[in-house]
Structures are given as structure tokens and as C-alpha cells.
LUMLOVO-411230 format. One record per residue: x, y, z of N, C-alpha, C, O, CB in turn; chain; residue number from 1. Coordinates in Angstrom, 2 decimals. Each point is the difference from the previous one (the first is absolute). Glycine has a CB too. Example, Ala and Ser with C-alpha at 12.3 -4.5 7.8 and 13.67 -1.06 7.14 Angstrom:
! LUMLOVO-411230
+---------+---------+---------+---------+---------+---------+---------+---------+---------+---------+---------+---------+---------+---------+---------+------+-----+
:     n.X :     n.Y :     n.Z :    ca.X :    ca.Y :    ca.Z :     c.X :     c.Y :     c.Z :     o.X :     o.Y :     o.Z :    cb.X :    cb.Y :    cb.Z : unit : pos :
+---------+---------+---------+---------+---------+---------+---------+---------+---------+---------+---------+---------+---------+---------+---------+------+-----+
:   13.19 :   -5.69 :    7.80 :   -0.89 :    1.19 :    0.00 :    0.90 :    1.20 :    0.00 :    1.04 :   -0.02 :    0.66 :   -2.93 :   -1.15 :    0.59 :    A :   1 :
:    1.54 :    2.22 :   -1.97 :    0.82 :    1.19 :    0.06 :   -0.77 :    1.09 :    0.73 :    0.51 :    1.11 :    0.17 :    0.67 :   -1.74 :   -2.32 :    A :   2 :
+---------+---------+---------+---------+---------+---------+---------+---------+---------+---------+---------+---------+---------+---------+---------+------+-----+
//
This chain:
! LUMLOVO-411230
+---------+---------+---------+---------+---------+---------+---------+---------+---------+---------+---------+---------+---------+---------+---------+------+-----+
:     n.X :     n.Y :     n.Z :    ca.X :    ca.Y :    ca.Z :     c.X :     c.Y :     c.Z :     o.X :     o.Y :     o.Z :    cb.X :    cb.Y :    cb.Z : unit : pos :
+---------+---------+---------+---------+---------+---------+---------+---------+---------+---------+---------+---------+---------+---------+---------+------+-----+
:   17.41 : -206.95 :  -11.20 :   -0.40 :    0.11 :   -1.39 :    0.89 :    1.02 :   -0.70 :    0.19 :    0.98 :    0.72 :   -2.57 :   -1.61 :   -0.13 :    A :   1 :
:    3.02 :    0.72 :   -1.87 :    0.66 :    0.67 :   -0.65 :   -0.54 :    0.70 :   -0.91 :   -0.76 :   -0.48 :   -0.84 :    2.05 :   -0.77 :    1.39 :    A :   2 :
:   -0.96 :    2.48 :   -0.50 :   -0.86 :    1.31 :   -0.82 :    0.78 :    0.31 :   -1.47 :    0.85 :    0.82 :    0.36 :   -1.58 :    0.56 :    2.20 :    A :   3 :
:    0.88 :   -1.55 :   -3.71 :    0.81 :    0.86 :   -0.98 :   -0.95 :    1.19 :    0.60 :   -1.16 :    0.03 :    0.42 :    2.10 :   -1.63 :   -2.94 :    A :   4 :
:    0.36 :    2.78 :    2.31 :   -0.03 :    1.05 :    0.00 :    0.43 :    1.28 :   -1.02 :   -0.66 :    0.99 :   -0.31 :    0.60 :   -2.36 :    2.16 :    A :   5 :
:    1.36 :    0.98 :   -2.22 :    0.15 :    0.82 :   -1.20 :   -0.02 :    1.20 :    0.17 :   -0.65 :    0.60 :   -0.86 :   -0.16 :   -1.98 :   -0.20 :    A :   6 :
:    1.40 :    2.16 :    2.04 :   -0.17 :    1.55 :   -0.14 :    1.25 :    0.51 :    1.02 :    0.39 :   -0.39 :    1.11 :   -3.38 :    0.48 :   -1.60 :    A :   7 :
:    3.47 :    1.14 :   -0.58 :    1.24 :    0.77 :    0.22 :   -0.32 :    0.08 :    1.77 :   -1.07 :   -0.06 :    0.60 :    1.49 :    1.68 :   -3.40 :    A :   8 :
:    0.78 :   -1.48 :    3.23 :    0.40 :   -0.28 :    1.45 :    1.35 :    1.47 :    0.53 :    1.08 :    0.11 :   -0.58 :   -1.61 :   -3.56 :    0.03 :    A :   9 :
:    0.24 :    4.06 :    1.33 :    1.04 :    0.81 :   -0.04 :    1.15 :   -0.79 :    1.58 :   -0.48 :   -0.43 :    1.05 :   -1.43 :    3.10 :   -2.49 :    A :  10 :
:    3.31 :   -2.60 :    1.09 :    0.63 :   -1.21 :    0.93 :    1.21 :    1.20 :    0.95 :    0.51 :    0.97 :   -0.54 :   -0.69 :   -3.80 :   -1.68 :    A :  11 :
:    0.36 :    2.51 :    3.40 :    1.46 :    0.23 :    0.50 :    0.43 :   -1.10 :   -0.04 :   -0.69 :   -1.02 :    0.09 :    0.55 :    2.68 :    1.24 :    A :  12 :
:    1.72 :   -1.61 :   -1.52 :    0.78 :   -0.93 :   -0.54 :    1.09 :    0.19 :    0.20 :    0.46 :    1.04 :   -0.49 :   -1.65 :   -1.43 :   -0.81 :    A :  13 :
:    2.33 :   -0.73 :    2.30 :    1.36 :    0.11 :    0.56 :    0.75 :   -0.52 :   -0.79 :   -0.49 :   -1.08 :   -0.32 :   -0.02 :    1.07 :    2.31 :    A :  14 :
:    1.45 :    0.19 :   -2.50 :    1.21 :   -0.07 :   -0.89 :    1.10 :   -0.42 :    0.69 :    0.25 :    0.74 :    0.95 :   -1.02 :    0.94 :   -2.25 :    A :  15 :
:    1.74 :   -2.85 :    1.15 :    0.94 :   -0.32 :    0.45 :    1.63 :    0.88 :   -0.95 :    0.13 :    0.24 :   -1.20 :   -2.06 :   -2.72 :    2.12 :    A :  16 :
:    2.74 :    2.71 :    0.06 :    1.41 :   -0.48 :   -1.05 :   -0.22 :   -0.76 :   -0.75 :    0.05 :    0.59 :   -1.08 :    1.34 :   -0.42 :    2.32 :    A :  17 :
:   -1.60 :   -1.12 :   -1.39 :   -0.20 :   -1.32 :   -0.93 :   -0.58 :    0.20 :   -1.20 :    0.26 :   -0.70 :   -0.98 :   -0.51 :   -0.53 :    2.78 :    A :  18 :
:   -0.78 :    2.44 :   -1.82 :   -0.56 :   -0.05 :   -1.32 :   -1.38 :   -0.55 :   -0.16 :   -0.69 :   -0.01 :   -1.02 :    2.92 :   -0.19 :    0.38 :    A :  19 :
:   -2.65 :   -0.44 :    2.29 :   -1.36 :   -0.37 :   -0.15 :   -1.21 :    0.70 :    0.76 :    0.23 :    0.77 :    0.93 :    0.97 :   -2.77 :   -1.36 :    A :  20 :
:   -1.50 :    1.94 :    0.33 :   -1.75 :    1.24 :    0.72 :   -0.97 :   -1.48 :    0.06 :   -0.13 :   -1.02 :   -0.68 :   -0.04 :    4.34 :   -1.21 :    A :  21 :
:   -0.30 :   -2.84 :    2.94 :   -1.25 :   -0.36 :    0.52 :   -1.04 :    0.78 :    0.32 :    0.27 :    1.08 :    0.51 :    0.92 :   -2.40 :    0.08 :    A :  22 :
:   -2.39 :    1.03 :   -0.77 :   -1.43 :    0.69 :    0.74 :   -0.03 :    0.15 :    1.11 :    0.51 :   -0.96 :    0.57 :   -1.66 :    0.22 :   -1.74 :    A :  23 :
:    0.69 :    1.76 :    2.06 :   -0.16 :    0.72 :    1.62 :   -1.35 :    0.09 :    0.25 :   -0.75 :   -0.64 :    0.74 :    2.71 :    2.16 :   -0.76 :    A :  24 :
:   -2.19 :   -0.16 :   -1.12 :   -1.45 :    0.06 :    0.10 :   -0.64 :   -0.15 :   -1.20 :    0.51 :    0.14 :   -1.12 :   -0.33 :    1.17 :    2.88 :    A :  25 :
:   -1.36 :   -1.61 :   -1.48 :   -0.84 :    0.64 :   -1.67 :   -1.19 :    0.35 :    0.56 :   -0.55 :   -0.61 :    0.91 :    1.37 :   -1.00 :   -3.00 :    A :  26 :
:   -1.30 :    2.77 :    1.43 :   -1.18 :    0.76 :    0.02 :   -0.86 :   -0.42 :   -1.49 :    0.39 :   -0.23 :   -1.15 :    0.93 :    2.36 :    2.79 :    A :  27 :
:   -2.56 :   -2.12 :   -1.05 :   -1.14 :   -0.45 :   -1.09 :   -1.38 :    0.02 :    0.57 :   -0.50 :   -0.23 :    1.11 :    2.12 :   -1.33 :   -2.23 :    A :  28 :
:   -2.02 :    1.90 :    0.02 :   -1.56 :    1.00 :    0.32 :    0.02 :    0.89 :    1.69 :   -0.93 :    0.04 :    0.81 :   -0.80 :   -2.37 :   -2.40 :    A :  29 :
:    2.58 :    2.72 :    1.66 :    0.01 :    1.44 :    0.72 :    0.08 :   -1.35 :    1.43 :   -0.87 :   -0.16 :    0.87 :   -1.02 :    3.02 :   -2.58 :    A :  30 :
:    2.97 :   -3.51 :    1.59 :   -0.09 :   -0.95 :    1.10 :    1.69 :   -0.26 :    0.40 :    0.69 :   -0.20 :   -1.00 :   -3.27 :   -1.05 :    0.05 :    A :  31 :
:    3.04 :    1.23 :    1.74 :    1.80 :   -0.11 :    0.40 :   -0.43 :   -1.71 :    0.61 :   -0.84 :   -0.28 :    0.85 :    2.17 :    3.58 :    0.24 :    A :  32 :
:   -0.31 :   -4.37 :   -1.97 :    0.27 :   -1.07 :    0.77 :    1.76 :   -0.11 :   -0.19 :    0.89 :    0.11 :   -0.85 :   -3.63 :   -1.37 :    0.50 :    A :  33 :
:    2.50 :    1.00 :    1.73 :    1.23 :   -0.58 :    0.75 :    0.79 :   -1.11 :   -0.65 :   -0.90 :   -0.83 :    0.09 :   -0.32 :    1.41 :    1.87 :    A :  34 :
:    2.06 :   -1.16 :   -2.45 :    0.64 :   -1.27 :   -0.44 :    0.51 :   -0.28 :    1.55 :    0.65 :    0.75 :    0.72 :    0.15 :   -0.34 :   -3.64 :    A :  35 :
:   -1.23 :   -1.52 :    3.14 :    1.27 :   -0.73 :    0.97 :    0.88 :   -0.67 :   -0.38 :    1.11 :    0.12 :    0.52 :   -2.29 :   -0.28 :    0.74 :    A :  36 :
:    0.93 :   -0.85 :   -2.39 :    1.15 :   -0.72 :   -0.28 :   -0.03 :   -0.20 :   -1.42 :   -1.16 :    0.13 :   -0.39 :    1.30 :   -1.19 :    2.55 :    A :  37 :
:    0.77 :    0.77 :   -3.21 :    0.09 :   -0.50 :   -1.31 :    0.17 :   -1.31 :    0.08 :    1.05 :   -0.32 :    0.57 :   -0.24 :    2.18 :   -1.42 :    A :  38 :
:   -1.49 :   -2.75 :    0.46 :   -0.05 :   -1.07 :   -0.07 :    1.02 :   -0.93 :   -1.56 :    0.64 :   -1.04 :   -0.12 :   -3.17 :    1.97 :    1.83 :    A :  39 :
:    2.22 :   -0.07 :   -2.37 :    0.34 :   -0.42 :   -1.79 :    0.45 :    0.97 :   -0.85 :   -0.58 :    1.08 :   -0.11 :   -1.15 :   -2.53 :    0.11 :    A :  40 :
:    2.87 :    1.09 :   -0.71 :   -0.05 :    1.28 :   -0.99 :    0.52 :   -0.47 :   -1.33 :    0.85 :   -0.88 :   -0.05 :   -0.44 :    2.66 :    1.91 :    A :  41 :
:   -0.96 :   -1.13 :   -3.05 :    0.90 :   -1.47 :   -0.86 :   -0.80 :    1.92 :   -1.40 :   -0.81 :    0.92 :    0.07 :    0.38 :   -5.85 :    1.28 :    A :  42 :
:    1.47 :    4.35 :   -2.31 :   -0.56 :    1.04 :   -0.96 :    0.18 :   -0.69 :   -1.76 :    0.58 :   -1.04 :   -0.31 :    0.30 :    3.38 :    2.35 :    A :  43 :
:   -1.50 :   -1.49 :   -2.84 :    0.22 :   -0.59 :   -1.64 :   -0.37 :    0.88 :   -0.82 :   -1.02 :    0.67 :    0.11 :    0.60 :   -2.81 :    0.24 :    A :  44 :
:    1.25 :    2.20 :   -1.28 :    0.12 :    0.70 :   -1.34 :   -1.36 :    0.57 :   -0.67 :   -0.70 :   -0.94 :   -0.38 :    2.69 :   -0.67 :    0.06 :    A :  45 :
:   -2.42 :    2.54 :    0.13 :   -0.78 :    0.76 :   -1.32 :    0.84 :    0.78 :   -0.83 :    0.36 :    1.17 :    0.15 :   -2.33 :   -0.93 :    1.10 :    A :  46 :
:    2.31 :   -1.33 :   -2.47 :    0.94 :    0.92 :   -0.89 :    0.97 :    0.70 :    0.43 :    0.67 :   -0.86 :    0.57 :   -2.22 :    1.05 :   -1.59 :    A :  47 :
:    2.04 :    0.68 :    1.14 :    1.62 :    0.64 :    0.34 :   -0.20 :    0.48 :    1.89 :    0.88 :    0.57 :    0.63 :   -0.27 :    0.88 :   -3.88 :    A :  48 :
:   -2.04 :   -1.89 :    3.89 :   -0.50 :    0.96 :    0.92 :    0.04 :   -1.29 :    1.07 :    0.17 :   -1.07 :   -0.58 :   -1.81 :    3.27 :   -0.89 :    A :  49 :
:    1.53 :   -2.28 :    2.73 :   -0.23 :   -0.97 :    0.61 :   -1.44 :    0.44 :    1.02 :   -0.59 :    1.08 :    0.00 :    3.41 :   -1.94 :   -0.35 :    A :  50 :
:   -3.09 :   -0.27 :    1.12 :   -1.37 :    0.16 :    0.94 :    0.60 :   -0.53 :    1.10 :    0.41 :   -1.14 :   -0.21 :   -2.51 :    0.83 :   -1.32 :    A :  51 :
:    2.32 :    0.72 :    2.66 :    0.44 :   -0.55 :    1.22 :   -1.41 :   -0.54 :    0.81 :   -0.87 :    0.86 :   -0.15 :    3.17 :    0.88 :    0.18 :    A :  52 :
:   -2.66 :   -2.61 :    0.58 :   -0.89 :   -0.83 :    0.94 :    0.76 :   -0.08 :    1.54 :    1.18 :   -0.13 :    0.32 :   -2.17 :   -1.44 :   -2.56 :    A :  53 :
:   -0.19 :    1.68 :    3.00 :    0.22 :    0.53 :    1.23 :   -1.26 :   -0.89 :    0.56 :   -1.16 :    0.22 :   -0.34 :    2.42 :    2.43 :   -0.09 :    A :  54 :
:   -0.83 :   -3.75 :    1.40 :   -1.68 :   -0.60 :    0.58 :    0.71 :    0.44 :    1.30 :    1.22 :   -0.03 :    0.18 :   -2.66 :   -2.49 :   -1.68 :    A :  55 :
:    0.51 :    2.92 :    2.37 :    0.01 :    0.86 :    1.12 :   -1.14 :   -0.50 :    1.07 :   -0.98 :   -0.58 :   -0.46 :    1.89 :    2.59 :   -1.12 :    A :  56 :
:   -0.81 :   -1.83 :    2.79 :   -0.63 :   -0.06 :    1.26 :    0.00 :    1.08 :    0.65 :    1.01 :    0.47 :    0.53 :   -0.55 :   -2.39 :   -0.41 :    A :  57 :
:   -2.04 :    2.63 :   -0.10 :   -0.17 :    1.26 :    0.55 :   -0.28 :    0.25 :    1.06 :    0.40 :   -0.87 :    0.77 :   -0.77 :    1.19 :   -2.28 :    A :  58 :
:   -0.20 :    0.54 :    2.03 :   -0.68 :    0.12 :    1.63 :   -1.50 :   -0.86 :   -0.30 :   -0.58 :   -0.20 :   -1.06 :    1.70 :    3.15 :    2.01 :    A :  59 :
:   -1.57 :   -3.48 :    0.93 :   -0.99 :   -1.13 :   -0.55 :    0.22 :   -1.32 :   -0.61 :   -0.82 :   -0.89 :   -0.24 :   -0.06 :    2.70 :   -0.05 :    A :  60 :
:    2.13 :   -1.78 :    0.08 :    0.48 :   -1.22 :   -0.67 :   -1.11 :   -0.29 :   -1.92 :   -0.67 :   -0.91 :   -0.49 :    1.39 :   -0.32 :    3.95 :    A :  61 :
:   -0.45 :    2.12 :   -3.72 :   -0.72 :    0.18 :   -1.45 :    1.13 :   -0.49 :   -0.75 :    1.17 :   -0.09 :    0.35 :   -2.82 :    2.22 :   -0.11 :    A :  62 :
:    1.11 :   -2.40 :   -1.25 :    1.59 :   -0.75 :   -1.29 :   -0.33 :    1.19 :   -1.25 :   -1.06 :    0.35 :   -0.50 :    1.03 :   -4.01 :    0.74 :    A :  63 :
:    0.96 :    3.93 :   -0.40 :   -0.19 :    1.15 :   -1.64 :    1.68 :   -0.96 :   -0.88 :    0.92 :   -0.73 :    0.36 :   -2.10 :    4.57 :    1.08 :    A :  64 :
:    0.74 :   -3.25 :   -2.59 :    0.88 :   -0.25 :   -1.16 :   -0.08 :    1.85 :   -0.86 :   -0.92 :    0.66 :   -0.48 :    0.17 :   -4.15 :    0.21 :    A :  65 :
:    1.60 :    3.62 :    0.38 :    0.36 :    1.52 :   -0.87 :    1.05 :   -0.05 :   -0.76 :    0.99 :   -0.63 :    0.37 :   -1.70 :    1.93 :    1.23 :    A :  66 :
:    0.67 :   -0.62 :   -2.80 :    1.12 :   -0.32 :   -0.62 :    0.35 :    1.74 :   -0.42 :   -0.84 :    0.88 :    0.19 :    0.24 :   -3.89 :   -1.10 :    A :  67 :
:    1.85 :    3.28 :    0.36 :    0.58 :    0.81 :   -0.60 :    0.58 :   -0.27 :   -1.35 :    0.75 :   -0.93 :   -0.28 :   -0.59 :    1.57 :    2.38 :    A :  68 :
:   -0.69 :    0.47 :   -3.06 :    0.22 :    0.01 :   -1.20 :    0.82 :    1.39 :   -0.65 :   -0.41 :    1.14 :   -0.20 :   -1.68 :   -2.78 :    0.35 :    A :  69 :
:    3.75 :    0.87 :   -0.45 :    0.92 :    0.74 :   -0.43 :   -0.36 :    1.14 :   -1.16 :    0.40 :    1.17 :   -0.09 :    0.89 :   -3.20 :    0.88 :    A :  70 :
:   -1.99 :    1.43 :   -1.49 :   -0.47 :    0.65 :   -1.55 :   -1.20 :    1.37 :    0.56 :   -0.19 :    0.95 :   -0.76 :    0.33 :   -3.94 :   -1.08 :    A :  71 :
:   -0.76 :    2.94 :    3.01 :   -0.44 :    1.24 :    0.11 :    0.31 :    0.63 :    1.47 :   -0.33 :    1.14 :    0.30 :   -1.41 :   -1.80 :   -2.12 :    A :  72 :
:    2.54 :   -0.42 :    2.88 :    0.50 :    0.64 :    1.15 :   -1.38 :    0.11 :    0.94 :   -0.04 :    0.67 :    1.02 :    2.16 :    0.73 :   -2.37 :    A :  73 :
:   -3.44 :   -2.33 :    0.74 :   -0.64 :   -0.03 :    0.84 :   -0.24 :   -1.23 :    1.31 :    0.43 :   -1.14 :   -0.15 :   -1.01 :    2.65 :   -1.85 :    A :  74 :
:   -0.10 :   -1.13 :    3.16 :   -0.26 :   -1.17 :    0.87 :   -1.48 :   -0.69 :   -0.45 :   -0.85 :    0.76 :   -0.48 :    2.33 :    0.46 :    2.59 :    A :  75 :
:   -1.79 :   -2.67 :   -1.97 :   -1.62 :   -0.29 :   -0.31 :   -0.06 :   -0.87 :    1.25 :    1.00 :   -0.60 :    0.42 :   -1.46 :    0.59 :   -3.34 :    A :  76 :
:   -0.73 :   -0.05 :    3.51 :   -0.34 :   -0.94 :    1.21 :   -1.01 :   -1.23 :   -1.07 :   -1.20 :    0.27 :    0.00 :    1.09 :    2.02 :    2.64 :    A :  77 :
:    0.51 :   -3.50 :   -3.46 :   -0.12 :   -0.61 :   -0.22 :   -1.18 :   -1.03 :    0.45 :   -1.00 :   -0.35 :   -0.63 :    3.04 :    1.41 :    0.15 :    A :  78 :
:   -1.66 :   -1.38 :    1.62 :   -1.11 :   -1.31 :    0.80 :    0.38 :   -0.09 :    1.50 :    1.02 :   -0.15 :    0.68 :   -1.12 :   -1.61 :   -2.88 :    A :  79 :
:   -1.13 :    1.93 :    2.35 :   -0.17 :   -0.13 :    1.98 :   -0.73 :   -1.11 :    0.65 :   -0.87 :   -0.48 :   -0.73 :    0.69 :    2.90 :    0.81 :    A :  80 :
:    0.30 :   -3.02 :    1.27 :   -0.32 :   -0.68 :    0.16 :   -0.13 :    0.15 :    1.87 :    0.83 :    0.12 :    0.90 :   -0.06 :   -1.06 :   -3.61 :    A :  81 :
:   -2.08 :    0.86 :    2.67 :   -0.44 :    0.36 :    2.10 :   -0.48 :   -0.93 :    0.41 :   -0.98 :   -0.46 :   -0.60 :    0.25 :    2.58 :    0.83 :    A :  82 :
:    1.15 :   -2.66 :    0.78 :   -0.89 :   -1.35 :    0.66 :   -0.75 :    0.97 :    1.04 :   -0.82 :   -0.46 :    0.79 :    2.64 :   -2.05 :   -0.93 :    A :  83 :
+---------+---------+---------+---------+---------+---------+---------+---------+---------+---------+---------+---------+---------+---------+---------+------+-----+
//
């Protein structure tokens, strides 16, 4: 079942040469999950600012979607999903 969630997310995050970063960790409500894998990543425009999307596979095999938003440099954990 899939949860909107909607709430700031604090992230570690690996950075290539390349110019691209990915999610490691993210912490939320006083909780550390693990990313194992990125599954998706795709991003789009707010006015001069962009939103990067991140669908992810966590520990437990949980599915999250988090995104990052250029215009305030914050992380949000968006929508989760636990079988």
C-alpha cells in the first residue's frame, strides 16, 4: 500500500565526477534507512528552480520516492510503500 507522505527528509548523498548525486541514506522521524538500490530518477522544472525524483528500494525491500528541491536545497520523503 502507498503512503503520501510529504515531509522534509534529511539525506546522505554520493556525488559523481559527472555531476550526478544519488541518495545513501535518509533519516526521518528520528529513523536511518538504508537505500539499496535507485531504481528511477527523472527531474522537472519549477520556474528557474528544478525538483530532482529519486524512486528508491530500501532495507526490507520498502519502495520510497523523495525528491530534492533546488529553490530551497531541501530533501522531502514524498511516498512510501511496505509490503
Amino acid at each position: 500500500m502507498v503512503q503520501v507522505i510529504g515531509e522534509t527528509v534529511a539525506a546522505l548523498t554520493r556525488f559523481t565526477s559527472a555531476g550526478s548525486f544519488d541518495p545513501v541514506r535518509i533519516k526521518w522521524r528520528n529513523h536511518t534507512i538504508r537505500i539499496r538500490s535507485v531504481t528511477g530518477r527523472w527531474d522537472r522544472h519549477d520556474g528557474q528552480f528544478k525538483i530532482y525524483h529519486f524512486a528508491l528500494v530500501g532495507e526490507g525491500d520498502a519502495f520510497y520516492e523523495i525528491t530534492f528541491h533546488t529553490r530551497d536545497m531541501t530533501w522531502r520523503l514524498e511516498k512510501m510503500a511496505v509490503e
